[in-house]
C-alpha positions as CSV (number, residue, x, y, z in Angstrom):
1,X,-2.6,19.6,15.0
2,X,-4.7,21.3,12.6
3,X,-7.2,20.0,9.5
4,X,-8.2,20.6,6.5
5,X,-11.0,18.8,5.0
6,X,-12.4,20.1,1.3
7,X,-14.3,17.5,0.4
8,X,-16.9,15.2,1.8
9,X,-15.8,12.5,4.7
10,X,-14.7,9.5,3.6
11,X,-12.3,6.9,4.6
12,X,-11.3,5.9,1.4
13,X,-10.5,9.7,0.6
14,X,-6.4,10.3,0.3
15,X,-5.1,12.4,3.2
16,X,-1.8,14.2,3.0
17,X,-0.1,14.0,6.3
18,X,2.4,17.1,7.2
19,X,5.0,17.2,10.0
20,X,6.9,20.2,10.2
21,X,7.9,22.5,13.2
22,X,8.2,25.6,12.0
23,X,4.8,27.0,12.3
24,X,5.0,29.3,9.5
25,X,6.0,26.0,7.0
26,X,3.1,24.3,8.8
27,X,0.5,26.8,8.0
28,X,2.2,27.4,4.1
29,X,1.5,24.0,2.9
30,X,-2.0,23.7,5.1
31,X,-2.6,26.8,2.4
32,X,-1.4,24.9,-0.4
33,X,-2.9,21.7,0.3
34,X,-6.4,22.7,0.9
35,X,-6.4,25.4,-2.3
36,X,-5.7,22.1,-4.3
37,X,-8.6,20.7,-2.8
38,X,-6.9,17.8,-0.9
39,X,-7.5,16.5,2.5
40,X,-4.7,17.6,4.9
41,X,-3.8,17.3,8.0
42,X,-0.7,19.3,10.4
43,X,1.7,18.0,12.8
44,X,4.3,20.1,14.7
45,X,6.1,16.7,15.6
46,X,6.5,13.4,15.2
47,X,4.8,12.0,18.7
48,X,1.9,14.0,17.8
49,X,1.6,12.8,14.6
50,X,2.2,8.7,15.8
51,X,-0.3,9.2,18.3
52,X,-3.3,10.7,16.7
53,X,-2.9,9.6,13.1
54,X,-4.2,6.5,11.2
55,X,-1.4,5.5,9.4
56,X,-2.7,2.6,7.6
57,X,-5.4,5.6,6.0
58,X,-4.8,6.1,2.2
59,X,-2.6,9.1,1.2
60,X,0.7,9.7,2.0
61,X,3.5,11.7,4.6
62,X,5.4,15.0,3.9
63,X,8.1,15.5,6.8
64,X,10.3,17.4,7.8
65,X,13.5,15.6,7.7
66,X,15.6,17.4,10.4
67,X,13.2,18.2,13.7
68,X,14.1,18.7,17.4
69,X,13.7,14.5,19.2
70,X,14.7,12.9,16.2
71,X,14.4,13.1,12.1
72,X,12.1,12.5,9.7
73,X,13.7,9.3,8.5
74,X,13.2,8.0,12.2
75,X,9.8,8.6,11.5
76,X,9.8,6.5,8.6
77,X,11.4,3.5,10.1
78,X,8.9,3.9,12.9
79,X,6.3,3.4,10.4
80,X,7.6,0.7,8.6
81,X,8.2,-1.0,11.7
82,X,4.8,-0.6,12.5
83,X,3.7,-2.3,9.2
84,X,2.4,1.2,7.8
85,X,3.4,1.9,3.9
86,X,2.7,4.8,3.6
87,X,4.2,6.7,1.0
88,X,7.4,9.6,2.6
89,X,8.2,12.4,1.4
90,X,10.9,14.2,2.9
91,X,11.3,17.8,3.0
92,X,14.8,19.2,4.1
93,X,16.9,22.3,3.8
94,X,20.0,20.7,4.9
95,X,21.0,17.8,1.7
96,X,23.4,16.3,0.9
97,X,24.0,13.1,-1.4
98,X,24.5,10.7,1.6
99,X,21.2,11.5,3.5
100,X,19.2,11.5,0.5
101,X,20.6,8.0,-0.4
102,X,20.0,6.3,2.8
103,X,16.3,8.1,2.8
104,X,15.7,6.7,-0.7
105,X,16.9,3.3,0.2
106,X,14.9,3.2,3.2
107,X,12.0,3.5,0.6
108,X,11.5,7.4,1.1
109,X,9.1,8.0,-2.2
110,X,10.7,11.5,-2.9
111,X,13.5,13.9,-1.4
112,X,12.7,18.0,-1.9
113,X,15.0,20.8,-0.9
114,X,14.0,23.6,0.6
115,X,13.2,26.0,-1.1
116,X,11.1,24.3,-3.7
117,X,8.1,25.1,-5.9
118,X,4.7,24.2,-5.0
119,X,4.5,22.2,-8.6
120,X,7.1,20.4,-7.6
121,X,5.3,19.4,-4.0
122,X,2.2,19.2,-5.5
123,X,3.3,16.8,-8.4
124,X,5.4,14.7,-5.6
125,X,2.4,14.3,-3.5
126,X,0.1,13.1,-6.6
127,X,2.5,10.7,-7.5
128,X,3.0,9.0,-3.8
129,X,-0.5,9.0,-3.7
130,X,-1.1,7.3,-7.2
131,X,1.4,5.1,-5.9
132,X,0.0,4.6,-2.6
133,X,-3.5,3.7,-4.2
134,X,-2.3,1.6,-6.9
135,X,-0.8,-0.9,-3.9
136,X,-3.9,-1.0,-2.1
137,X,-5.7,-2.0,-5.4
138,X,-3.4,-5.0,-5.2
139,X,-3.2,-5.9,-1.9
140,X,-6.9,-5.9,-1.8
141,X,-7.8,-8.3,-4.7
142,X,-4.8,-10.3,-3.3
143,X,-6.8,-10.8,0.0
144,X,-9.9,-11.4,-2.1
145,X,-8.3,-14.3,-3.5
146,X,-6.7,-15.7,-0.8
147,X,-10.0,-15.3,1.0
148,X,-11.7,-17.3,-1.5
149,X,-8.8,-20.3,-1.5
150,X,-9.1,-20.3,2.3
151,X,-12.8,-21.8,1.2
152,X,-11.2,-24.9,-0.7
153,X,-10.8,-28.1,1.4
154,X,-7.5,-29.5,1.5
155,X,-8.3,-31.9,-1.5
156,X,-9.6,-28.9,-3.7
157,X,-6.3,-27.1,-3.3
158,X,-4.4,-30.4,-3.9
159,X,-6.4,-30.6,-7.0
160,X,-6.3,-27.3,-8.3
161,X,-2.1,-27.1,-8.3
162,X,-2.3,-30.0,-10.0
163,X,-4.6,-28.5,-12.9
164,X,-2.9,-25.5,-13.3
165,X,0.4,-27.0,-13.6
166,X,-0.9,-28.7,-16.7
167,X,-2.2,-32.1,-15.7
168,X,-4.8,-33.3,-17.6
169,X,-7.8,-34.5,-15.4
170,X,-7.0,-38.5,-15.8
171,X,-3.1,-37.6,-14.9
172,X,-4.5,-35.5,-11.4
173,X,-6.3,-39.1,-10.5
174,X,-3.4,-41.3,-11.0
175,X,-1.6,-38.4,-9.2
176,X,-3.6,-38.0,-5.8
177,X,-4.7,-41.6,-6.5
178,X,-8.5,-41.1,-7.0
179,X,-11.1,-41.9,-9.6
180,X,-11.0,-39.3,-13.0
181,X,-14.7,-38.4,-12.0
182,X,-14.2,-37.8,-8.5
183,X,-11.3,-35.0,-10.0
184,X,-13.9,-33.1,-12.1
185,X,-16.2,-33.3,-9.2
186,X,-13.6,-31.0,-7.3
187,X,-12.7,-29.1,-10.2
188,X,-16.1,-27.8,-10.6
189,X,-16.3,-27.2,-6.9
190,X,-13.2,-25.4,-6.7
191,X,-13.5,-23.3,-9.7
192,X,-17.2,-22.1,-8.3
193,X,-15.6,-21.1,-4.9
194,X,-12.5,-19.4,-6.7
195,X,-15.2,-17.4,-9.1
196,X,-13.0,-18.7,-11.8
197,X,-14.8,-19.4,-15.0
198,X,-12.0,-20.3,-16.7
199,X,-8.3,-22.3,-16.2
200,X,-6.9,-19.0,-17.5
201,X,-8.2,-17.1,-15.0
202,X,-7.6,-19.8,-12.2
203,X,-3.9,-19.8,-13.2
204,X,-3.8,-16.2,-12.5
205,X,-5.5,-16.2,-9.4
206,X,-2.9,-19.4,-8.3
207,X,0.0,-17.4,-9.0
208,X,-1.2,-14.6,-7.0
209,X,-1.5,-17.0,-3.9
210,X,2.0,-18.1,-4.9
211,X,3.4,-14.6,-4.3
212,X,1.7,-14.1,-1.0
């Protein structure tokens, strides 16, 4: 296993994780990576790379797809069993249009033949890990949201489907079977805890938890 860091350390900072094992394929993209300035780290196989790696880091995977133990595409399902999304990109100098299919339906981000261009590498890795970055972005404020509606009491949350589905405050009492004022006493509450300050904004948010 080899590294490459060209910037300063930082979790947050994309990685770019290569398995490969022909050395000399190893050390060309180590080359190519770190003279584009990105953060990259070598594998000669897959075992090495499952046991050292984080793959819940930010960045994504550029494999090999045909290596001695098993392929590159077992490597993927092992990540995706392991709840890992990071984004694959499989390298291979053996394709054909049935392998690439079943790699691109088992959510493979790209599928490069050997040879290929750097540009083309380069500009498959910068999209995986655009890609990879932008679903972070939303899986984080969709925990930040349900963080904050894990705050509501069970009334709260009663009372805020009921808004955002339309009712008007007197309809939510009649509803739930509680006094008008007692429902504006739990809207304010629960818009405060949600950081909502508006029912625009609070329908957003409660379509978001909807999706989770």
């Amino acid at each position: 296993m080899q590294h490459a860091q060209t910037k300063t350390e930082e979790p947050a900072e994309p990685i770019v994780y290569v398995v490969d094992d022909d050395e000399a394929m190893r050390e060309a993209l180590l080359d190519l990576f770190m003279v584009t300035q990105k953060r990259v780290t070598v594998f000669s196989n897959a075992p090495e790379f499952l046991e050292t790696a984080d793959i819940r880091a930010p960045g994504c995977l550029v494999v090999d797809f045909k290596m001695p133990g098993g392929t590159g595409l077992d490597l993927q399902e092992h990540l995706s069993l392991a709840g890992s999304r990071l984004p694959v990109i499989f390298l291979t100098g053996h394709a054909d249009v049935p392998t690439s299919v079943k790699a691109m339906k088992a959510g493979a981000m790209d599928f490069i033949t050997k040879p290929f261009s750097d540009q083309d590498l380069l500009e498959a890795v910068d999209r995986a890990i655009k890609l990879d970055a932008e679903r972070r972005k939303v899986e984080a404020e969709r925990n930040r949201i349900q963080a904050l509606a894990d705050t509501l009491t069970p009334r709260e949350q009663e009372v805020m489907f009921a808004v955002v589905s339309g009712l008007m405050n007197k309809q939510v009492a009649y509803q739930l079977g509680i006094s008008e004022m007692t429902v504006k006493l739990h809207r304010m509450s629960l818009m405060r805890k949600m950081q909502s300050r508006s029912l625009a904004d609070l329908v957003r948010k409660t379509e978001q938890l909807r999706r989770n």
